[in-house]
N, CA, C and O atoms as a MOPAC input file, in Angstrom:
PM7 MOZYME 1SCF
protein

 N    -43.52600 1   -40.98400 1   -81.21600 1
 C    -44.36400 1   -39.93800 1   -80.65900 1
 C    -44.59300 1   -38.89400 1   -81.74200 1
 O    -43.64700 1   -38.42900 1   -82.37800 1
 N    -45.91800 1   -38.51100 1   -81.95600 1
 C    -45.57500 1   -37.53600 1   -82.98800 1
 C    -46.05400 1   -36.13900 1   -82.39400 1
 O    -46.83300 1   -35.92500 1   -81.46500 1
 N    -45.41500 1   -35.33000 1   -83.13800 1
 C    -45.26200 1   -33.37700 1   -82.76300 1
 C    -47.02500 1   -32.90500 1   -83.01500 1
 O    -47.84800 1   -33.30000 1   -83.84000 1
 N    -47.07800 1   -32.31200 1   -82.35500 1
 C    -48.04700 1   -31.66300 1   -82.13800 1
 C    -48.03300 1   -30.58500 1   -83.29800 1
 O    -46.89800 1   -30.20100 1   -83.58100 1
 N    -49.22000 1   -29.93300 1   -84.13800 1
 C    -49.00300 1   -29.03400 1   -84.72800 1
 C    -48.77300 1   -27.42900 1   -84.24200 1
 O    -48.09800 1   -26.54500 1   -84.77000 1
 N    -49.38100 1   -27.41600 1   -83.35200 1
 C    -48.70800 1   -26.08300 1   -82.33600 1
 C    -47.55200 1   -26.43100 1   -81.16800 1
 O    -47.65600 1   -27.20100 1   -80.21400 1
 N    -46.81300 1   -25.88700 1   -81.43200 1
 C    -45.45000 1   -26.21300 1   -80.32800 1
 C    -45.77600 1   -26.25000 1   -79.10000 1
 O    -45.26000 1   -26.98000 1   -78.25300 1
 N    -46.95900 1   -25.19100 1   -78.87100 1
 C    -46.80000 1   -25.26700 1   -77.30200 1
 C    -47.79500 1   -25.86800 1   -76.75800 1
 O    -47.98900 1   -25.65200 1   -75.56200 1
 N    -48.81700 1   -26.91200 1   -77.58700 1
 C    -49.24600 1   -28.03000 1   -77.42600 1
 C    -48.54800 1   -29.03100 1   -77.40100 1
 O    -49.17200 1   -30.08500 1   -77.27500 1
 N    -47.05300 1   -29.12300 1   -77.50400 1
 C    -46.49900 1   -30.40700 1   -77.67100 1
 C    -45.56800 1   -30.17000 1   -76.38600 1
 O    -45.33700 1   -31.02400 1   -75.53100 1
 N    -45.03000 1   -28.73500 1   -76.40500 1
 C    -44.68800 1   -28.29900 1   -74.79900 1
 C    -45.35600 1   -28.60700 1   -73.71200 1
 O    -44.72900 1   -28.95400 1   -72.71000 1
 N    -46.77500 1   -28.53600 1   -73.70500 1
 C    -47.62100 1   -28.86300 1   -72.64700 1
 C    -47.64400 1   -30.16200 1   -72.54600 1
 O    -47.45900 1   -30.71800 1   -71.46400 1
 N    -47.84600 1   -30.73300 1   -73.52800 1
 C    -47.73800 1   -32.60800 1   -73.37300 1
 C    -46.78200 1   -32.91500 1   -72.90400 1
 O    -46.87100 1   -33.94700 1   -72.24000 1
 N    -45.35600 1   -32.23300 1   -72.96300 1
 C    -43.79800 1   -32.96400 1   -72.15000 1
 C    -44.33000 1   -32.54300 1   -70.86800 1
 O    -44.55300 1   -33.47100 1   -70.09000 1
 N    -44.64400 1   -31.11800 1   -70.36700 1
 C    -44.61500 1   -30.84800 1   -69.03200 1
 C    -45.99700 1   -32.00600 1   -68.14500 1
 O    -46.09300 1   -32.31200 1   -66.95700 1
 N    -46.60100 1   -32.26800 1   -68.96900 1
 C    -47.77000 1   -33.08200 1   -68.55700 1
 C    -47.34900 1   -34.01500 1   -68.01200 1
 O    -47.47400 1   -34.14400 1   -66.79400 1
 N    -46.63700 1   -35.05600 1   -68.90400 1
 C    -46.33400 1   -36.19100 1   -69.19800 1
 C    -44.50700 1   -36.44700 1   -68.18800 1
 O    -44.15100 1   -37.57400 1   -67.84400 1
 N    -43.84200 1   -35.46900 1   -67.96500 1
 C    -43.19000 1   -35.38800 1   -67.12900 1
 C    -43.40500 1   -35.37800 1   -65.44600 1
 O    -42.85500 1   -35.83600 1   -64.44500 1
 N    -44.34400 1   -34.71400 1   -65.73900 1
 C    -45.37800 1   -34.48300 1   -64.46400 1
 C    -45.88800 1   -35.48100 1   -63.75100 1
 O    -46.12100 1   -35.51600 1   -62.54300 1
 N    -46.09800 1   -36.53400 1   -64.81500 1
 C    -46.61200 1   -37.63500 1   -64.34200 1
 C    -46.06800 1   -38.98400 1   -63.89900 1
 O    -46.58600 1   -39.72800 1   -63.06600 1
 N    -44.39800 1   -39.28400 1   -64.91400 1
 C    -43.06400 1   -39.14700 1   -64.55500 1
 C    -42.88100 1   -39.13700 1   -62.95500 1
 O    -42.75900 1   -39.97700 1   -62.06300 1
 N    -42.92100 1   -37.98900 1   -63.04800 1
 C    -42.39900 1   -37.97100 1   -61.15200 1
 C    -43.26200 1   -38.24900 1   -60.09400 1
 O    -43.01600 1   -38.30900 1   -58.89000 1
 N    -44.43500 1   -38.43100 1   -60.77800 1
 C    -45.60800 1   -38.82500 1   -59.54400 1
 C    -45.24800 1   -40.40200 1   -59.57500 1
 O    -44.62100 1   -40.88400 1   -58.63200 1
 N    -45.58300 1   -41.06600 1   -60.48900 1
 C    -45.33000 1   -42.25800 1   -60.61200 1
 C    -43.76000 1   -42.62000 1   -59.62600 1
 O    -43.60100 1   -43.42200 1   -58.70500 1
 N    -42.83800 1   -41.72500 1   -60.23600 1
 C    -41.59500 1   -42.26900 1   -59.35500 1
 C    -41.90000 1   -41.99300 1   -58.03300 1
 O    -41.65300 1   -43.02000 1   -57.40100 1
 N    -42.22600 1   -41.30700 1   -57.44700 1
 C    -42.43400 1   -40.79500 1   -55.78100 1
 C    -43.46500 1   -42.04800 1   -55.68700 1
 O    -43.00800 1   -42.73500 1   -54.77400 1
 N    -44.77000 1   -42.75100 1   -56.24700 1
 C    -45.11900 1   -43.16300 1   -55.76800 1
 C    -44.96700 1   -44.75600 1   -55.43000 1
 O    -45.38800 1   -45.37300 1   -54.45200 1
 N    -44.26300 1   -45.19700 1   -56.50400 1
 C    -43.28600 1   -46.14400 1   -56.13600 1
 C    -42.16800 1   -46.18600 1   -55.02100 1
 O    -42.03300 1   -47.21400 1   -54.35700 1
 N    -41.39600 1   -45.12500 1   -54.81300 1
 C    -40.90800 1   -44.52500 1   -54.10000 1
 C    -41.35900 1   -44.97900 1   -52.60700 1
 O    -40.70300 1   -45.79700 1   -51.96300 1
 N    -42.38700 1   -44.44900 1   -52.18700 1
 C    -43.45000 1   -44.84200 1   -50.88500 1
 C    -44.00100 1   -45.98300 1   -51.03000 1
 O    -44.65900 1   -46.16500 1   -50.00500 1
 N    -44.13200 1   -47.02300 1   -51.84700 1
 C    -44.65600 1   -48.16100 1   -52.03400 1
 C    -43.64400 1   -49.09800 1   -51.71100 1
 O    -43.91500 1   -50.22000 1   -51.28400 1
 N    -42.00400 1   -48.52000 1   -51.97300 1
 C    -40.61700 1   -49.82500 1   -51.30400 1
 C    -40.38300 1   -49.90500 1   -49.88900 1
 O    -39.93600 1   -50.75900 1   -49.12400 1
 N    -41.15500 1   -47.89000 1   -49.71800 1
 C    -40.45500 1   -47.82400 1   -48.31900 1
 C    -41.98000 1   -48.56000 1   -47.53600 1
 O    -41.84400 1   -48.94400 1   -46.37400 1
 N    -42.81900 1   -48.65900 1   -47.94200 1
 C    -43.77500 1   -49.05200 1   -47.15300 1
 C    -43.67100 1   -50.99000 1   -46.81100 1
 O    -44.03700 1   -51.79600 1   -45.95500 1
 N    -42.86300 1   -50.96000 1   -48.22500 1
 C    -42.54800 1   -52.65400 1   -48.33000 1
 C    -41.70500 1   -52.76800 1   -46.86400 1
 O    -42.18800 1   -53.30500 1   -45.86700 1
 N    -40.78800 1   -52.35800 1   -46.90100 1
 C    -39.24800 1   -52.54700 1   -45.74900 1
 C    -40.07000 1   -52.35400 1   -44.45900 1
 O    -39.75200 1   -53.37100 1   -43.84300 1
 N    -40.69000 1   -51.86900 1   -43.88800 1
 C    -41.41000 1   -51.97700 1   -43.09300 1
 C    -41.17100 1   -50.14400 1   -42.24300 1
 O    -41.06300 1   -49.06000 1   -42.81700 1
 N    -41.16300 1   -50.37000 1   -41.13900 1
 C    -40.61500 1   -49.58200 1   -40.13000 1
 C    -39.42000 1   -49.89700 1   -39.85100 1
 O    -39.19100 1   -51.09300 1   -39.67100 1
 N    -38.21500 1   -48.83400 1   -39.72400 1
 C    -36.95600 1   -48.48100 1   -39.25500 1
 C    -37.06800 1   -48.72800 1   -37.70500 1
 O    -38.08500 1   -48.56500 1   -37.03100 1
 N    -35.36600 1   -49.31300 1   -37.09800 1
 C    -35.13500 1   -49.38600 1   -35.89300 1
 C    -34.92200 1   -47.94300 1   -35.98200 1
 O    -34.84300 1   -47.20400 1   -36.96400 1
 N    -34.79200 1   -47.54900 1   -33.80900 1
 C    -34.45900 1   -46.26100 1   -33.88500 1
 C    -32.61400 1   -46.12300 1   -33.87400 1
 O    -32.01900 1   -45.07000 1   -33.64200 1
 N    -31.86500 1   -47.63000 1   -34.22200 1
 C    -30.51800 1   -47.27500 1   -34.36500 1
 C    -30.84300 1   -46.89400 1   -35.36000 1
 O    -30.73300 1   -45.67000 1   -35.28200 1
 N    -31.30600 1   -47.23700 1   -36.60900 1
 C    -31.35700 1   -47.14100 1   -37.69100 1
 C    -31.73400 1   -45.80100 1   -38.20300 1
 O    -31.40400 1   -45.50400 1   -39.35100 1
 N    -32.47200 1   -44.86200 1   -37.37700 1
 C    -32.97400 1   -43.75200 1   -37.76900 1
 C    -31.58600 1   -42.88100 1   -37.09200 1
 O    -31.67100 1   -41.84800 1   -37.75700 1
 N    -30.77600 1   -42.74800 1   -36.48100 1
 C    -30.02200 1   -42.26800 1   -35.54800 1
 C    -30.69600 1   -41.63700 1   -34.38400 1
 O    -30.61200 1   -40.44200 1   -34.09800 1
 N    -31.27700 1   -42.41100 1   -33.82600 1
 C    -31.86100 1   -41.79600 1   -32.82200 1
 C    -31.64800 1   -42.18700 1   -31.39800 1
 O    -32.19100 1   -43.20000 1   -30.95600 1
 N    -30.67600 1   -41.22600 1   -30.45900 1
 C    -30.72500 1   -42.07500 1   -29.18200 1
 C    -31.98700 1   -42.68200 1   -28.20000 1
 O    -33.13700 1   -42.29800 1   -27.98300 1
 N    -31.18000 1   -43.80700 1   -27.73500 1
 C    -32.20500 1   -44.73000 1   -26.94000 1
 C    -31.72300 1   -44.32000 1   -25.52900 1
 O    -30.55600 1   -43.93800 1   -25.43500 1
 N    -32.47100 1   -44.35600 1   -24.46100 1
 C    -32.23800 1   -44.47300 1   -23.23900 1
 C    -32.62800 1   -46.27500 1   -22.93700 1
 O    -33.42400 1   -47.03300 1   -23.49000 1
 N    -31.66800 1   -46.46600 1   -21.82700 1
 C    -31.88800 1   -47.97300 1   -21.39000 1
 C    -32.85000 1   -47.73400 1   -20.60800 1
 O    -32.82000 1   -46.63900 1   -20.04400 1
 N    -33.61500 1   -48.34800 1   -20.41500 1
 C    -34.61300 1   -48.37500 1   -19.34700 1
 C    -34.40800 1   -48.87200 1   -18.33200 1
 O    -35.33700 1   -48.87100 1   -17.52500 1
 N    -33.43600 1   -49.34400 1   -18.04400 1
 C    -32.85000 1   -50.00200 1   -16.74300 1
 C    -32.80500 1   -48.99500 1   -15.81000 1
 O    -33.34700 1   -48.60200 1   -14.77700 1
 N    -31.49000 1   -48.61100 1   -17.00200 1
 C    -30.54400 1   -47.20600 1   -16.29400 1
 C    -31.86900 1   -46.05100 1   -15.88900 1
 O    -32.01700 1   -45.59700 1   -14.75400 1
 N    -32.38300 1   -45.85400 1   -16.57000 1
 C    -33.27600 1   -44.55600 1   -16.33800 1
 C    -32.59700 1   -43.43500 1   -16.31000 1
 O    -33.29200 1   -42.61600 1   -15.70800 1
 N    -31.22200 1   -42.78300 1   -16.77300 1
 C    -30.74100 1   -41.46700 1   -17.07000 1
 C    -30.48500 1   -41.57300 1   -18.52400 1
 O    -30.08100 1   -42.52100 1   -19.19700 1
 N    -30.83300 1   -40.31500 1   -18.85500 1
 C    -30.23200 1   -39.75600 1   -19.98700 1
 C    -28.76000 1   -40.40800 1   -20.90600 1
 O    -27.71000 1   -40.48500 1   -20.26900 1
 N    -28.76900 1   -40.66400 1   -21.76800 1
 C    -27.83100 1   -41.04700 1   -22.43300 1
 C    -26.43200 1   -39.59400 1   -22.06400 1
 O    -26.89100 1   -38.51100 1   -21.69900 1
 N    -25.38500 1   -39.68200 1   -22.15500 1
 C    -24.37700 1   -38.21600 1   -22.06900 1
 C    -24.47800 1   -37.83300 1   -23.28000 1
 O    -24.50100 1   -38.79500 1   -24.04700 1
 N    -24.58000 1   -36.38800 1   -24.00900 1
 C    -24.17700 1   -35.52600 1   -25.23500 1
 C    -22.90000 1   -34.69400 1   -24.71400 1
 O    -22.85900 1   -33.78400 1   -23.88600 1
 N    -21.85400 1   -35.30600 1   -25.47600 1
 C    -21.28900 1   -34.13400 1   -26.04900 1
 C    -21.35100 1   -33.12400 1   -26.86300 1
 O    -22.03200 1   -33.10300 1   -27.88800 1
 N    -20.60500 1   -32.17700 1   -26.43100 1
 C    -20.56100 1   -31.39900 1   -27.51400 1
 C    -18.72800 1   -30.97700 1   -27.48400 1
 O    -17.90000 1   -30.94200 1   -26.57300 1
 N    -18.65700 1   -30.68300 1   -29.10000 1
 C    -17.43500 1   -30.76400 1   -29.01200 1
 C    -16.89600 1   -28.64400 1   -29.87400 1
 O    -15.71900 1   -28.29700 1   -29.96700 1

């Protein structure tokens, strides 16, 4: 890579180029999770009600 003759032209190229760095990673990022599909809602922690039952699951609290 070579230096820029003004520094803070070569500063701006890292912040650029970093910048772009993390877009790329985030957008890969959303491209694995889009692979895996959709999450169960055990999987999300999310209570289920049975539909049988038709009441409320119990919460504690402790």
């Amino acid at each position: 890579m070579t230096i820029a003759k003004n520094q803070n032209t070569f500063a701006k190229r890292n912040r650029e180029m970093e910048k772009k760095r993390k877009a790329d990673d985030k957008r890969e990022d959303r491209r694995k999770r889009k692979d895996e599909g959709p999450l169960a809602p055990s999987e999300l922690g999310m209570l289920v009600v049975d539909p049988d039952d038709g009441n409320p699951p119990e919460i504690r609290q402790s």
